[in-house]
N, C-alpha and C positions, 0 to 999 in steps of 0.2 A: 680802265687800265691803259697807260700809256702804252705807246708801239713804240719799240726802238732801233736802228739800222742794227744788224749783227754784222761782227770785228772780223776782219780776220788778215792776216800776215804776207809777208810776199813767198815765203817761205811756205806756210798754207795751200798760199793758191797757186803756186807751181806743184806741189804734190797734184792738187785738182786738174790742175790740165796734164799732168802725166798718169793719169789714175784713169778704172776704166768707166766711170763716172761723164755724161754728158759737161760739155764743157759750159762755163757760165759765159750768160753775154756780160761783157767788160765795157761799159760805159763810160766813157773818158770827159770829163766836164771841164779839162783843162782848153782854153783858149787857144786860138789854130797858131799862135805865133809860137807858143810853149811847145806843140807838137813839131814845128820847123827846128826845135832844140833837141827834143828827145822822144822818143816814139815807143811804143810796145810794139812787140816782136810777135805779139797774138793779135786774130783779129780782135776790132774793138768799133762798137758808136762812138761816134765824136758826137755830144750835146756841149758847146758853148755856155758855162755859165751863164752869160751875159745874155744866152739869148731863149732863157729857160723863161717857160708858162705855161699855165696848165695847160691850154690846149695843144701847145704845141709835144709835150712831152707825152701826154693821155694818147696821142695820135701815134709818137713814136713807138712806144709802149703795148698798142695795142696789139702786135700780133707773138708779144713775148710773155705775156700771163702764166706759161706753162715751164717758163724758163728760168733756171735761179739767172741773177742777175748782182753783179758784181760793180759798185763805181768807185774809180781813180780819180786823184789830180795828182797837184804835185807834191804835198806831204800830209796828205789825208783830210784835211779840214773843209775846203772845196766840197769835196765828195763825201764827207758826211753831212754836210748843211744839204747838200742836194738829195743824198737817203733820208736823213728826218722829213725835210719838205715832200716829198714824196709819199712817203707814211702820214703827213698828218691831212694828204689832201688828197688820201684816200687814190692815188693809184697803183699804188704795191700795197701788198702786205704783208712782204717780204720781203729786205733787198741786203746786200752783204756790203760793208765798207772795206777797201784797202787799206790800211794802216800804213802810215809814211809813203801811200802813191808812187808814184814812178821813181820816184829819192829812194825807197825803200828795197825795189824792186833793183833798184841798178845797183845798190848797195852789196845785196842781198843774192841775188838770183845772174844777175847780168852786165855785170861791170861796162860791157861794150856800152852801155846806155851811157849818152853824158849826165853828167849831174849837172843843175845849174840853181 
């Protein structure tokens, strides 16, 4: 049986961080120039696409096991290529995708965000 990221909305996951629910960690795989444009307003890991591998991530990864875990970029496709990759090499086996990423989020939840 294949493993798949689970969806979820900007709309979603602001109820989640105002809910009385541990808050997930937000994993940002957007590139540091993209963050010099637009930032979350929670915290978050910054993992660089570009500078993803297993071991580097297996390492990051390693003290959040117990943690749901959440990844952004800028309109969700980033960060679902980097949940699948993830699931298929077996270091989550569980992880939630943003839907529309921080475009979605500023849309949606936080106009002050730029769009870009």
């Amino acid at each position: 049986m294949e493993n798949y990221p689970k969806s979820i909305n900007a709309s979603s996951l602001n109820d989640w961080y105002n809910s009385e629910k541990e808050d997930p960690v937000l994993i940002d795989v957007r590139e540091h120039s993209e963050l010099e444009i637009a930032c979350f307003p929670k915290e978050f890991l910054h993992i660089p696409i570009s500078k993803v591998t297993s071991t580097y991530v297996e390492e990051l990864f390693a003290g959040l096991f117990e943690r749901e875990i959440v990844v952004a970029c800028h309109a969700g496709i980033r960060s679902y290529n980097f949940c699948q990759w993830s699931l298929d090499n077996n270091i989550v086996s569980e992880i939630w995708n943003l839907e529309e990423g921080i475009d979605g989020w500023s849309r949606y939840i936080d106009p002050s965000i730029p769009r870009y």
